[in-house]
gemmi code that builds the backbone of each chain (N, CA, C; Angstrom):
import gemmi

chains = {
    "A": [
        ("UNK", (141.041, -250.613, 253.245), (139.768, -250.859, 253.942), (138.620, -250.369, 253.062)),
        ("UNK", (137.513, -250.840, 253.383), (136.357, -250.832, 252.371), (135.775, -249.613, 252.404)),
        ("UNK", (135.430, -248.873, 251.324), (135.176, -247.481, 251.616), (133.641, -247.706, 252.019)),
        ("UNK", (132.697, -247.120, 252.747), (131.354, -247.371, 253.063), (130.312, -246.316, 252.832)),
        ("UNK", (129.597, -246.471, 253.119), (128.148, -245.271, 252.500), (128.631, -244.503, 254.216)),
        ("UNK", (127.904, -243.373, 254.517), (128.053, -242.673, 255.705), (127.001, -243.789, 256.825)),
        ("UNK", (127.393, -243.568, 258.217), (127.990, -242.749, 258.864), (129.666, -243.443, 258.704)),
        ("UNK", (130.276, -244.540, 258.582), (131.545, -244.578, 259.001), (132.329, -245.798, 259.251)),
        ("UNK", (133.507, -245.761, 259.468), (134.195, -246.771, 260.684), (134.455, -246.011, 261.700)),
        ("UNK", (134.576, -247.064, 263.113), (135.195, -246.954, 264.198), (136.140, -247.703, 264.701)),
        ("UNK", (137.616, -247.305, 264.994), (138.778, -248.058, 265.297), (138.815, -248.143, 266.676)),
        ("UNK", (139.266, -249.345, 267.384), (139.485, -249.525, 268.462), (140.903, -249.649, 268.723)),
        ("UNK", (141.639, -248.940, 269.183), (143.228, -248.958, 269.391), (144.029, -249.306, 270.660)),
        ("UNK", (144.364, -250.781, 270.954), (145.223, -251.227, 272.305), (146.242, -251.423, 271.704)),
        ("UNK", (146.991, -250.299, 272.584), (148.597, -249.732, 272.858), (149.000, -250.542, 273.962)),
        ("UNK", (150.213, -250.822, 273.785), (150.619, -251.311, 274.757), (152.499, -250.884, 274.381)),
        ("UNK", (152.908, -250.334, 275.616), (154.195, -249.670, 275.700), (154.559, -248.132, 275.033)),
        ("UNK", (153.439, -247.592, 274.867), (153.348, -246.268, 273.742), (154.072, -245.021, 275.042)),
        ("UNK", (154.387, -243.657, 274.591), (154.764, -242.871, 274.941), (153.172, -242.398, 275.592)),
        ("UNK", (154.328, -241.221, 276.401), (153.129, -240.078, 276.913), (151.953, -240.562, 277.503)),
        ("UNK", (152.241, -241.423, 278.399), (150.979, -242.341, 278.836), (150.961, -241.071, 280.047)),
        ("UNK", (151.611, -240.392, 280.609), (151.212, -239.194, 281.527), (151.130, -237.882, 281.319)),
        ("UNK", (151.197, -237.916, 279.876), (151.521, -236.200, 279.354), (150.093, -236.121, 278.608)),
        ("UNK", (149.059, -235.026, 279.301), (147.904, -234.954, 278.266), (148.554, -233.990, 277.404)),
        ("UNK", (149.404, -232.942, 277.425), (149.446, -232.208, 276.300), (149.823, -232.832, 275.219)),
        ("UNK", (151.118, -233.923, 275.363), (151.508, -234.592, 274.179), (150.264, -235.330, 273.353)),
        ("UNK", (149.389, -235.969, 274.456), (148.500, -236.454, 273.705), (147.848, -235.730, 273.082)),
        ("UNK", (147.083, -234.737, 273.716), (146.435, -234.122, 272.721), (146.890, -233.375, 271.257)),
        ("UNK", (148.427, -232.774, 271.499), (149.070, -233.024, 270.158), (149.129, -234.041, 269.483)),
        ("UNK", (148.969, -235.399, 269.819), (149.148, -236.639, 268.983), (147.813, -236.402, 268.384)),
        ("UNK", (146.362, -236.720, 269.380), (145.318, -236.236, 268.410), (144.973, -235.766, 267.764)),
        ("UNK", (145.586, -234.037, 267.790), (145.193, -233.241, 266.955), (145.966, -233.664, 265.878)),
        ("UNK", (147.491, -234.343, 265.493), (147.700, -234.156, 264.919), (147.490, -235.794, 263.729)),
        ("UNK", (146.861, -236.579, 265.096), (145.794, -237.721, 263.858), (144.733, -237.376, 263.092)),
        ("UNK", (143.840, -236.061, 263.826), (142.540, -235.215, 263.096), (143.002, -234.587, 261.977)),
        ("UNK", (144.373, -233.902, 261.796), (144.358, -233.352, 261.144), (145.348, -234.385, 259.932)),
        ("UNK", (145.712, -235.030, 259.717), (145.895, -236.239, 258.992), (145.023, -236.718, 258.357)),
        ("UNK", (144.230, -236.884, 259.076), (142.521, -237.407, 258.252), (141.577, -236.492, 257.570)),
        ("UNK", (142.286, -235.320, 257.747), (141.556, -233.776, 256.950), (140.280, -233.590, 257.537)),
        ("UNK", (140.162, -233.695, 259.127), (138.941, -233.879, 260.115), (139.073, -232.395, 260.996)),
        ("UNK", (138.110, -231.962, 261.115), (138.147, -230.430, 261.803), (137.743, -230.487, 263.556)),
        ("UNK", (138.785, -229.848, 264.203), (138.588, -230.098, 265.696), (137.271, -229.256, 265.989)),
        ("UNK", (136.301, -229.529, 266.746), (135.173, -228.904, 267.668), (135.957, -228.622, 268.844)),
        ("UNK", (136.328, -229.124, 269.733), (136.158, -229.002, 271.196), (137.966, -229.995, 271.670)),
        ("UNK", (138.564, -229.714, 272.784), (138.874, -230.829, 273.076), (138.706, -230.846, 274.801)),
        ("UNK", (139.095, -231.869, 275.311), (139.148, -231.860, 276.864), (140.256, -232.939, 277.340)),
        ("UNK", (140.849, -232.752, 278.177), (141.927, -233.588, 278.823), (141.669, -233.827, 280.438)),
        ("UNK", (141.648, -234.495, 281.121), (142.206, -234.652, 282.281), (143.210, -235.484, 282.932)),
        ("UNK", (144.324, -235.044, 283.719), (145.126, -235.933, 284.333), (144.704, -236.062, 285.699)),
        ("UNK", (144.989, -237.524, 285.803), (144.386, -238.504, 286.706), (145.817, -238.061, 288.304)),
        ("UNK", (145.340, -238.098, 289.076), (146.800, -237.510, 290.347), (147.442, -238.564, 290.722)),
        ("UNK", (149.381, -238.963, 291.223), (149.798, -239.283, 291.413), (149.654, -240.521, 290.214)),
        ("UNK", (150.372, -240.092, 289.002), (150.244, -241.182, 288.270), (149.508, -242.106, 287.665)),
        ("UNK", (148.465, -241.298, 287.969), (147.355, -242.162, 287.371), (146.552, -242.181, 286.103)),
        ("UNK", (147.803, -241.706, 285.051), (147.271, -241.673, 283.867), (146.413, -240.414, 283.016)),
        ("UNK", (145.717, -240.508, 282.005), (144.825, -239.593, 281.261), (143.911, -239.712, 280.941)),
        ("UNK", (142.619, -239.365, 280.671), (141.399, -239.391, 279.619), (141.037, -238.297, 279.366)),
        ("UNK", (141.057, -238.817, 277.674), (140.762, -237.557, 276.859), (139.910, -237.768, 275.724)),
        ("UNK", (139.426, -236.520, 275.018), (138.501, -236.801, 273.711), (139.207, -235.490, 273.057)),
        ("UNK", (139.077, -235.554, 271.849), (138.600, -234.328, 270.866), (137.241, -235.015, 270.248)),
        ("UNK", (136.411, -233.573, 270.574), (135.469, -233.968, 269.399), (135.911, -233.429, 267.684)),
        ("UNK", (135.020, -234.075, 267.318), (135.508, -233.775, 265.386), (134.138, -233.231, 264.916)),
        ("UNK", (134.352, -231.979, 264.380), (132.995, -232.478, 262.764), (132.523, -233.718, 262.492)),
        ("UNK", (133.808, -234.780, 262.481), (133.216, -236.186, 261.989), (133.316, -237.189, 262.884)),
        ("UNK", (132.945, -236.809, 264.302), (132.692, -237.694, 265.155), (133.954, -237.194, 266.495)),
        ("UNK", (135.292, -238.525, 266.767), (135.767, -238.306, 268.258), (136.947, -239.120, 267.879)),
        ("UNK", (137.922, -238.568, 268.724), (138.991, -239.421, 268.701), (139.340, -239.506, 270.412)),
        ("UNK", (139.170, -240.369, 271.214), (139.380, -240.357, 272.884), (140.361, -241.018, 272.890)),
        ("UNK", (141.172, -240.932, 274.235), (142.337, -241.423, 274.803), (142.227, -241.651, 276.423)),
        ("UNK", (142.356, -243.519, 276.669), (142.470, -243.106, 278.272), (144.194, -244.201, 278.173)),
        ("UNK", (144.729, -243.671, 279.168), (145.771, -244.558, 279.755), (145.748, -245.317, 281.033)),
        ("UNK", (146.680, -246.193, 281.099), (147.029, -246.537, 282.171), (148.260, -247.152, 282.235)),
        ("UNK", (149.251, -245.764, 283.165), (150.264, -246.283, 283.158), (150.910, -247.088, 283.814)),
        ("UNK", (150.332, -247.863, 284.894), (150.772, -248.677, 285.920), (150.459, -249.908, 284.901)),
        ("UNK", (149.757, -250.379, 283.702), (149.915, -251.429, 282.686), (150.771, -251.214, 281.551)),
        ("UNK", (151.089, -249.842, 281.680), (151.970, -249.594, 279.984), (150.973, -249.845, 279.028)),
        ("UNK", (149.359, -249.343, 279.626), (148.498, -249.315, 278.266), (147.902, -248.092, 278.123)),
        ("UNK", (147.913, -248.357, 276.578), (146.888, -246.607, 276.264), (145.590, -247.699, 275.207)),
        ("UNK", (144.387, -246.924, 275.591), (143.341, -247.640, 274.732), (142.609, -246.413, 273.973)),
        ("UNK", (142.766, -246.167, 272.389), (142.634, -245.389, 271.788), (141.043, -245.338, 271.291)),
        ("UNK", (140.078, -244.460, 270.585), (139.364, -244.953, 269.495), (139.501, -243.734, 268.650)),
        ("UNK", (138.722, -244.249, 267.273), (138.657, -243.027, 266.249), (137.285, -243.520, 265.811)),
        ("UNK", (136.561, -242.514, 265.560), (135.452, -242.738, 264.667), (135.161, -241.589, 263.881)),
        ("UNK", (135.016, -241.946, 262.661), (134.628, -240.451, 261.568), (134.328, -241.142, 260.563)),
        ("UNK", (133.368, -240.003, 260.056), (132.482, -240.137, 259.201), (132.530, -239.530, 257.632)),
        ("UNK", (131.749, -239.697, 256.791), (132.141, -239.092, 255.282), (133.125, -238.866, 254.707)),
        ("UNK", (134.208, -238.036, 254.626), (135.119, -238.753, 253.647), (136.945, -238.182, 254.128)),
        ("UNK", (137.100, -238.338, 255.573), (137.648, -238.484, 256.487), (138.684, -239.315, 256.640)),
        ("UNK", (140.199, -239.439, 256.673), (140.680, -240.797, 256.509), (140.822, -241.486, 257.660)),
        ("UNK", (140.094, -242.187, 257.619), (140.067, -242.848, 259.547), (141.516, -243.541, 259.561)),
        ("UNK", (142.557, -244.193, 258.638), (143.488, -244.994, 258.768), (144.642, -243.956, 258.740)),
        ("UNK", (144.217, -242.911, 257.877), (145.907, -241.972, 258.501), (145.336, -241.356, 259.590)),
        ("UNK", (144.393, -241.391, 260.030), (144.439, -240.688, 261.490), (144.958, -241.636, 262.279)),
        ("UNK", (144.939, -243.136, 262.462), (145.620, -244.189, 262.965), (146.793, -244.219, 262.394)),
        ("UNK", (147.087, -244.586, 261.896), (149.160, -244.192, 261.671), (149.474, -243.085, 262.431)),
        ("UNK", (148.696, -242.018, 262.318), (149.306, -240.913, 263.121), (149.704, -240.991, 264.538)),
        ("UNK", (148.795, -241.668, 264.935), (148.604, -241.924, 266.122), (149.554, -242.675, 266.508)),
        ("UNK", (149.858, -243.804, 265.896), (150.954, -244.643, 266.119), (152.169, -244.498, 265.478)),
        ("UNK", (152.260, -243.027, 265.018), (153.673, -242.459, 264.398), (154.207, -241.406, 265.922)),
        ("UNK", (152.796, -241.164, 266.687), (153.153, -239.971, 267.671), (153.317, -241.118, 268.908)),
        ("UNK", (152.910, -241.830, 268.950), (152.897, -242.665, 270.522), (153.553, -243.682, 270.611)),
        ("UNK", (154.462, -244.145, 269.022), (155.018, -245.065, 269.169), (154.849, -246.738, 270.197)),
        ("UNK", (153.742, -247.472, 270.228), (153.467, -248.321, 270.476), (154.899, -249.337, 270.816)),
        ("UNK", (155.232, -250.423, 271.414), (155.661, -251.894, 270.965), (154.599, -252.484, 270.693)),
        ("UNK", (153.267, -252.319, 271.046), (152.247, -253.224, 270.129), (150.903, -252.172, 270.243)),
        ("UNK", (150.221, -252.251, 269.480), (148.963, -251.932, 268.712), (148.042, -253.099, 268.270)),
        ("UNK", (147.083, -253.126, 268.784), (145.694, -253.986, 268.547), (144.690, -252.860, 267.915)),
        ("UNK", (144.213, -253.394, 266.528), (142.785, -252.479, 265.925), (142.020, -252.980, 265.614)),
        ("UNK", (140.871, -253.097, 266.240), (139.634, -253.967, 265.536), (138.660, -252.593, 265.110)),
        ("UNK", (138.376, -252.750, 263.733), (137.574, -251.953, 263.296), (135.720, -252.530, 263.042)),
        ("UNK", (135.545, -251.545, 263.032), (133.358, -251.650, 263.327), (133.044, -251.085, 262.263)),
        ("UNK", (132.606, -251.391, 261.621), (131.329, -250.420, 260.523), (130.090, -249.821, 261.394)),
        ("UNK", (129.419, -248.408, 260.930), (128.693, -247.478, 261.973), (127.722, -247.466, 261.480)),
        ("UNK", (126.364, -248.153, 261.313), (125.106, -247.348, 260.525), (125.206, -247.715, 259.533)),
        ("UNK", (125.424, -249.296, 259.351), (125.423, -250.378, 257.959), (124.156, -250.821, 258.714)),
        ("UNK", (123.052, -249.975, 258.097), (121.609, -251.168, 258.624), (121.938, -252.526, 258.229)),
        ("UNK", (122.426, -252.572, 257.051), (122.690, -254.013, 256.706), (123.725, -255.158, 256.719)),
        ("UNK", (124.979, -254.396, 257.493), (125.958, -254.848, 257.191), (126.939, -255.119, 258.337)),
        ("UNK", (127.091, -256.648, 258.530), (127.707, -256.902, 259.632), (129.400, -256.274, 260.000)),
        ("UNK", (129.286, -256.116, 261.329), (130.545, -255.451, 261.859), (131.940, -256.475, 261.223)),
        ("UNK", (132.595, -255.713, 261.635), (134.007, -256.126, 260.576), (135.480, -256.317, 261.650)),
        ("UNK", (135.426, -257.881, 261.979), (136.336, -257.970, 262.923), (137.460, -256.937, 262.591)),
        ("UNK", (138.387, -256.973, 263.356), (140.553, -256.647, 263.133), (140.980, -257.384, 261.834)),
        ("UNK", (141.327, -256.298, 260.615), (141.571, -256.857, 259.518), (143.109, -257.631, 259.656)),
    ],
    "B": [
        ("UNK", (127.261, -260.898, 281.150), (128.666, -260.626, 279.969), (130.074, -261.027, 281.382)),
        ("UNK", (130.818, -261.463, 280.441), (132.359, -262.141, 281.209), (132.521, -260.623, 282.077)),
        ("UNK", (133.259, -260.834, 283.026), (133.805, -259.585, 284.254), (134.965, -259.988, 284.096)),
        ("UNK", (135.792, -258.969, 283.741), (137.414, -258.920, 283.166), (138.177, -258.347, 283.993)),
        ("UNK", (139.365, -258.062, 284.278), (140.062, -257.046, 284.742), (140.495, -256.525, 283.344)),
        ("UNK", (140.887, -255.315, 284.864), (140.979, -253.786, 284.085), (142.268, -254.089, 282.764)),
        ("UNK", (141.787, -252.762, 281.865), (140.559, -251.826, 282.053), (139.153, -252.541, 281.844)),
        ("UNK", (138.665, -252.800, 281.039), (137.424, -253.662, 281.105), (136.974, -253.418, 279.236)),
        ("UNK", (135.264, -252.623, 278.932), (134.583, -253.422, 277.551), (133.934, -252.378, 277.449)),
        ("UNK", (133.812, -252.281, 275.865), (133.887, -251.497, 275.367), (132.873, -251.745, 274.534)),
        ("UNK", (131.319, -250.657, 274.566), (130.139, -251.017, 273.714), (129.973, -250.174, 272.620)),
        ("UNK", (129.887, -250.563, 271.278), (129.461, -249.916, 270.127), (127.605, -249.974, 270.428)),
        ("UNK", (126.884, -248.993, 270.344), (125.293, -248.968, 270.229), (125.227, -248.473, 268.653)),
        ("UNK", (124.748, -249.171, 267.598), (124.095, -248.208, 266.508), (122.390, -248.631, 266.834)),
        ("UNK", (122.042, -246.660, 266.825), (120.282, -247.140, 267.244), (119.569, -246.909, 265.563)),
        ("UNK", (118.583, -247.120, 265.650), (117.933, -246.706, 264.292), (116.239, -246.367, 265.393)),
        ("UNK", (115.939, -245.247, 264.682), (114.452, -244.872, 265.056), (114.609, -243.803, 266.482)),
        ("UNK", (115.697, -243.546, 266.977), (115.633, -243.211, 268.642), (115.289, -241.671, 268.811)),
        ("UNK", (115.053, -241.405, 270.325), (114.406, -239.931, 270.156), (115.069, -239.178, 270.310)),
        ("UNK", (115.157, -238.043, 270.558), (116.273, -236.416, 270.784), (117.203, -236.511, 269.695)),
        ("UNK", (117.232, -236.585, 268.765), (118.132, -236.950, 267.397), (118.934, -235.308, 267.301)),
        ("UNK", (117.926, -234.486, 267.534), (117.753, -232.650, 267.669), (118.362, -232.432, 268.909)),
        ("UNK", (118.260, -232.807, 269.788), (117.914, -232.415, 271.667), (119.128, -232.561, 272.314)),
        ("UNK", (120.205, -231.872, 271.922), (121.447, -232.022, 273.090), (121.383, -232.264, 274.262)),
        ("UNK", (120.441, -231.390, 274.461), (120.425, -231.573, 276.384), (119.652, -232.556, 276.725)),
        ("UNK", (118.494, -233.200, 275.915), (118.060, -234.239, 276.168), (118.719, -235.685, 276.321)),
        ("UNK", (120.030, -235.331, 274.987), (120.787, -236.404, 274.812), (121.688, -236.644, 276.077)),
        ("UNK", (122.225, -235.388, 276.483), (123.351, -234.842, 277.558), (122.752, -235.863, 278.885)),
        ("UNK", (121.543, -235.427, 278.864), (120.422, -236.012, 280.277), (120.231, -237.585, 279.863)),
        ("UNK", (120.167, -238.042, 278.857), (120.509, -239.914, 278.806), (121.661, -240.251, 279.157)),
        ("UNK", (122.641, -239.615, 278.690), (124.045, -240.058, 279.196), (124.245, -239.883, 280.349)),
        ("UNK", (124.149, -238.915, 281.072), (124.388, -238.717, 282.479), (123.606, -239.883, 283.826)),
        ("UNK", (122.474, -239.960, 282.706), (121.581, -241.228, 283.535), (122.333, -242.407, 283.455)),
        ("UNK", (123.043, -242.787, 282.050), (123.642, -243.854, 281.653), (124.691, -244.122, 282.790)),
        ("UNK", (125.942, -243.159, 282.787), (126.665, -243.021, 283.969), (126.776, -243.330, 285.289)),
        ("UNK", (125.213, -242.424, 285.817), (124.712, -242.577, 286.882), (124.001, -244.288, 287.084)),
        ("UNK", (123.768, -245.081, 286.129), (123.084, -246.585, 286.426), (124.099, -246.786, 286.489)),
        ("UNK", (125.351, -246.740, 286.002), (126.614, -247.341, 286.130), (127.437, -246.974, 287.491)),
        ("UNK", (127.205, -246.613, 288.068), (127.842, -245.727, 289.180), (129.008, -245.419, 288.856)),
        ("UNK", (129.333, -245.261, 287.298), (130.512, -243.956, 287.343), (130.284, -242.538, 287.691)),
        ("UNK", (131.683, -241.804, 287.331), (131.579, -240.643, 287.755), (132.130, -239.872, 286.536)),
        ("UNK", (131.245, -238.890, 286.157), (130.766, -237.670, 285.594), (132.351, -236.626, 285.653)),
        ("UNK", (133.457, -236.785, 285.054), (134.429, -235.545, 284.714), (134.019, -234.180, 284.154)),
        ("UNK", (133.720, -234.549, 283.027), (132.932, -233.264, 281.956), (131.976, -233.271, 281.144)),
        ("UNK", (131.574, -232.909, 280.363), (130.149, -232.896, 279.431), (130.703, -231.912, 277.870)),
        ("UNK", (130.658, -232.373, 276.890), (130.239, -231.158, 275.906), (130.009, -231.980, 274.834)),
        ("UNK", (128.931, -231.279, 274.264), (127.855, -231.308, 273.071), (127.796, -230.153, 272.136)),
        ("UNK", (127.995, -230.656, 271.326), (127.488, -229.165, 269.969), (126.030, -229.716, 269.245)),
        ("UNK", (126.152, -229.302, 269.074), (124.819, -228.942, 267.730), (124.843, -228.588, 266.324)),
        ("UNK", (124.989, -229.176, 265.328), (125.187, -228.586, 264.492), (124.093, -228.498, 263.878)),
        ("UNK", (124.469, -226.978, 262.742), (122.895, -226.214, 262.602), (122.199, -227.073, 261.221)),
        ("UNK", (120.938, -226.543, 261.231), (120.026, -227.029, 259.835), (119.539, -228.284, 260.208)),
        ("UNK", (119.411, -228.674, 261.328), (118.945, -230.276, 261.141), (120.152, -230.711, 261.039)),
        ("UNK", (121.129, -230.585, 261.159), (122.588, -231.228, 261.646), (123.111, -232.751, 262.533)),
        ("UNK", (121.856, -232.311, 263.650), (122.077, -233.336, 264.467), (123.513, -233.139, 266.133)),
        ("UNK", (123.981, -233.862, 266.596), (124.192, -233.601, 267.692), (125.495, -234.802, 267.791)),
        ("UNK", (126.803, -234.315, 268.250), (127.758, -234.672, 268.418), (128.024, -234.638, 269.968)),
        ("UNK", (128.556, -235.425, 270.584), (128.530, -235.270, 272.173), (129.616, -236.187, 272.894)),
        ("UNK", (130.191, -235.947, 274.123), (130.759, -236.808, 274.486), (130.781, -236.981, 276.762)),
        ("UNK", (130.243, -237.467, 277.008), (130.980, -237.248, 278.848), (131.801, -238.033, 278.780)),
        ("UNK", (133.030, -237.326, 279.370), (133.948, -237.866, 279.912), (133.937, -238.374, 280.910)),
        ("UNK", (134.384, -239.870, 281.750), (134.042, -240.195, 282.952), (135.748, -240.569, 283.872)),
        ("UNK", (135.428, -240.749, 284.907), (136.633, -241.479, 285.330), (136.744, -242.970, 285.516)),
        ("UNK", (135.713, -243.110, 284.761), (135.942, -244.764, 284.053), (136.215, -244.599, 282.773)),
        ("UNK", (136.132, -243.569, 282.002), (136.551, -243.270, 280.459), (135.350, -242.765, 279.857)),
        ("UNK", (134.918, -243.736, 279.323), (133.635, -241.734, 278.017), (132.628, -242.551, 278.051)),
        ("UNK", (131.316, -241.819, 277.324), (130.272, -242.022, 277.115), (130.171, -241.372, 275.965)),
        ("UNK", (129.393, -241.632, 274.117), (129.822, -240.382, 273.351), (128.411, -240.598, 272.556)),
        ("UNK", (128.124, -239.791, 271.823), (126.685, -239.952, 270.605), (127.228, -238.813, 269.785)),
        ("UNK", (126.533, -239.533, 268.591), (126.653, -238.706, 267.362), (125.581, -239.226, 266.781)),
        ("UNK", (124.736, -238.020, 266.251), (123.415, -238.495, 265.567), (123.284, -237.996, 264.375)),
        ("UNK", (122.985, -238.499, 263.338), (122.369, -238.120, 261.804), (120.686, -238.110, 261.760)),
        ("UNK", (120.050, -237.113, 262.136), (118.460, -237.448, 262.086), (118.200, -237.230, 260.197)),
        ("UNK", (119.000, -237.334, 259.294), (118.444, -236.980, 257.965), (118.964, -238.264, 257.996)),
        ("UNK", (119.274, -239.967, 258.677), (119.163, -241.501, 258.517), (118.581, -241.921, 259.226)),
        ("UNK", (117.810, -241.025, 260.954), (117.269, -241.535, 261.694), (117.914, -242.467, 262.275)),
        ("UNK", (119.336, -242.005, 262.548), (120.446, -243.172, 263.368), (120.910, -241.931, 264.000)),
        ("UNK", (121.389, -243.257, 265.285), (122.380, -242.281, 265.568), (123.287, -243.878, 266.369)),
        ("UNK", (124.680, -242.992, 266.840), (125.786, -243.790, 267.030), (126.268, -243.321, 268.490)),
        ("UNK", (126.570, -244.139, 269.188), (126.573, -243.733, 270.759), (128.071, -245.094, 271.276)),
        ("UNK", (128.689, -244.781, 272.102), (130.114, -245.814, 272.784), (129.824, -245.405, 273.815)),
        ("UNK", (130.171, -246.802, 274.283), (130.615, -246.604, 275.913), (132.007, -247.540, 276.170)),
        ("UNK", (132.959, -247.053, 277.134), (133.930, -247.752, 277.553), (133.926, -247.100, 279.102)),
        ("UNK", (134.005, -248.615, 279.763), (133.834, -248.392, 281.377), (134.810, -248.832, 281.932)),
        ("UNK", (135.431, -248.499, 282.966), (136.796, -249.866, 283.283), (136.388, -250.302, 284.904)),
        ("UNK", (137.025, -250.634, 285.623), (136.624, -250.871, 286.365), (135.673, -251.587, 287.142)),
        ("UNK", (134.703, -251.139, 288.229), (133.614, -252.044, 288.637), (132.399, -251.158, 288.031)),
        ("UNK", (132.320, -250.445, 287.063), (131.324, -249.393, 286.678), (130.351, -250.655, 285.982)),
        ("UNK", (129.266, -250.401, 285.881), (128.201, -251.726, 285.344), (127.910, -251.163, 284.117)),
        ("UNK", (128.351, -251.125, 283.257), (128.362, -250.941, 281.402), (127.238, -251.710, 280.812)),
        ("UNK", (126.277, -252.732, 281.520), (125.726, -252.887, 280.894), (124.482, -252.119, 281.298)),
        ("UNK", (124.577, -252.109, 282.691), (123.304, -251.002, 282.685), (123.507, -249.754, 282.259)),
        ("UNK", (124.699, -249.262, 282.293), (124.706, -247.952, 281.243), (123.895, -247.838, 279.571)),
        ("UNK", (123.688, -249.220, 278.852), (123.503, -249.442, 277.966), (122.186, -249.482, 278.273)),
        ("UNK", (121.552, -249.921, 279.264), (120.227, -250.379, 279.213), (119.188, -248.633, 279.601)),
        ("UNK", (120.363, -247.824, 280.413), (119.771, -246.514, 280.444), (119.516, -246.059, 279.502)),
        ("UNK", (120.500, -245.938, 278.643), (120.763, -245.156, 277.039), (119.348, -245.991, 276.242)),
        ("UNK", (119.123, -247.278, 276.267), (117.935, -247.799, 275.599), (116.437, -247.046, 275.957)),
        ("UNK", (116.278, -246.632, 277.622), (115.088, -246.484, 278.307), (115.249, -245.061, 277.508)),
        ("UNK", (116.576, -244.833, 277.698), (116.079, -242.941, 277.519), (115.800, -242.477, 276.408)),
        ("UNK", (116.803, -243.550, 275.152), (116.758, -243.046, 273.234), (115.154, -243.821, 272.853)),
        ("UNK", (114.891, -244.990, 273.503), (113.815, -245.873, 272.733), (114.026, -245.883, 271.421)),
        ("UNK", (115.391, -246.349, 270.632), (115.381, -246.473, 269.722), (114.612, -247.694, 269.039)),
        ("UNK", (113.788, -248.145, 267.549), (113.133, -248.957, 266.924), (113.900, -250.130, 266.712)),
        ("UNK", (115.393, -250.274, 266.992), (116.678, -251.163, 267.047), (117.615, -250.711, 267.337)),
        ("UNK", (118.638, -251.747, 268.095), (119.775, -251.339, 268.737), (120.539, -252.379, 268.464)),
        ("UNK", (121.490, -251.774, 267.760), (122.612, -253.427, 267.832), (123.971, -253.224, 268.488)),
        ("UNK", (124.242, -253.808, 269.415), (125.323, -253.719, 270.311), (126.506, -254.284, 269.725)),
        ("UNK", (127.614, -253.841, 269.635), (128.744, -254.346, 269.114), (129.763, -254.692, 270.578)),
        ("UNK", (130.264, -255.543, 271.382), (131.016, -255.558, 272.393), (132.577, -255.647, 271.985)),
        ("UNK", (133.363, -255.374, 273.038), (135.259, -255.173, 272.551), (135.736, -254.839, 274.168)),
        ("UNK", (136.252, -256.254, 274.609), (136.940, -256.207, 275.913), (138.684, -255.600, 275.384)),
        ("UNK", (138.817, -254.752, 275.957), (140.022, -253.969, 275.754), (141.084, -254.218, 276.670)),
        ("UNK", (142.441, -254.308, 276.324), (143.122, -254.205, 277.498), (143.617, -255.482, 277.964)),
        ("UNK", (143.331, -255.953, 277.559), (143.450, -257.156, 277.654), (144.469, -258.440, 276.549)),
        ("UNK", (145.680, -257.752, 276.885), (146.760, -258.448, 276.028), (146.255, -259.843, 275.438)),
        ("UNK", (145.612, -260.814, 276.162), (146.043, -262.411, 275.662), (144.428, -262.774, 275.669)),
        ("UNK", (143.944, -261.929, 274.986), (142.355, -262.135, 275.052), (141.775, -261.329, 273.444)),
        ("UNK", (141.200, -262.235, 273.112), (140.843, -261.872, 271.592), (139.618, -261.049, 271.747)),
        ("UNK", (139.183, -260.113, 270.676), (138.091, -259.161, 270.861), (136.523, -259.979, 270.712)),
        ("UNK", (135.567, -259.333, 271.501), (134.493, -260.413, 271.858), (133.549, -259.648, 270.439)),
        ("UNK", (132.724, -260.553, 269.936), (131.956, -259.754, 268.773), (129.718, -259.399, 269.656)),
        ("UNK", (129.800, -259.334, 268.931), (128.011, -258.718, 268.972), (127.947, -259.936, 269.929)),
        ("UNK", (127.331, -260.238, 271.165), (126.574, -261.052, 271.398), (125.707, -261.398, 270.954)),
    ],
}
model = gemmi.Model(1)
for chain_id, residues in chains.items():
    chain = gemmi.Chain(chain_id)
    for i, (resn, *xyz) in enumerate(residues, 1):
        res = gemmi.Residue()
        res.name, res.seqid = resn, gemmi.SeqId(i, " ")
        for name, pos in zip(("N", "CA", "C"), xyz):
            atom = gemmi.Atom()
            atom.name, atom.element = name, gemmi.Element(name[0])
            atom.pos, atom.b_iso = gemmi.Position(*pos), 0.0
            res.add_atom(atom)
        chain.add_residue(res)
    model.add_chain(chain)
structure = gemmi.Structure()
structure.add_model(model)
structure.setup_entities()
């Protein structure tokens, strides 16, 4: 992927059949351990589980932006994003992600962030 | 904009020119408005600050999913998502975030998520 001036890319990630669609701790181990793949430093994180099955939403914030997670497990979907900035690897933080949650499918359409000039960049 | 089922769409904002670039809590108080036009609901809040003219990293969590900004005031951008699911109105969330940043441009990037057999929608 094209390396860019700052601020970044942003990945959009539809999971579909991935693990831990009810476990925030796992997730948030999956995150942390996509942040730290990308050599990205955690700020903050937050989790909540949703009652009687109703899934997760979550964020870590980063130094270089956010990596959020919501599920829904009554679809067998998790809808991911990553966004980071400067010199951050936004794509092993995505493998990671899909090394920890194991998908049957993954959709990524990636965005360029603060290209005054430069049009967004469908799903390579 | 098309009305999908769940989960629903997903807005990239890059602003150029907008105000509180500095102002966490100012920023904190657009988002929450954003939310509130949307009639979602408000989970959590956290924002840092980072020092020197740093700028402002942020995210609410909702129980429609997040609201997030990250600003660079040394490009006079800043970068803001929304993902809503449900019957939450995402676009007036967007149109809050406009009244409240008044950024000099805004370019909206759209991404209906979730949506297995449906291709990703680009910038209107």
């Amino acid at each position: 992927m094209t390396s860019l001036p700052v601020p970044g890319w942003h990945l959009l990630l539809d999971m579909y059949g991935a693990k831990h669609l009810q476990d925030a701790a796992a997730l948030e181990l999956a995150m942390r351990a996509a942040a730290n793949a990308a050599g990205a430093r955690v700020l903050s994180a937050q989790l909540h589980d949703f009652p009687e099955g109703g899934g997760v939403t979550g964020v870590l914030l980063l130094a270089e932006s956010h990596i959020s997670v919501h599920t829904w497990p009554e679809l067998n979907f998790a809808a991911l994003d990553i966004f980071m900035c400067g010199s951050a690897d936004i794509e092993a933080a995505a493998r990671a992600l899909e090394t920890a949650l194991a998908p049957a499918s993954c959709r990524v359409t990636r965005t360029a962030r603060g290209q005054r000039n430069q049009a967004s960049q469908p799903a390579l």
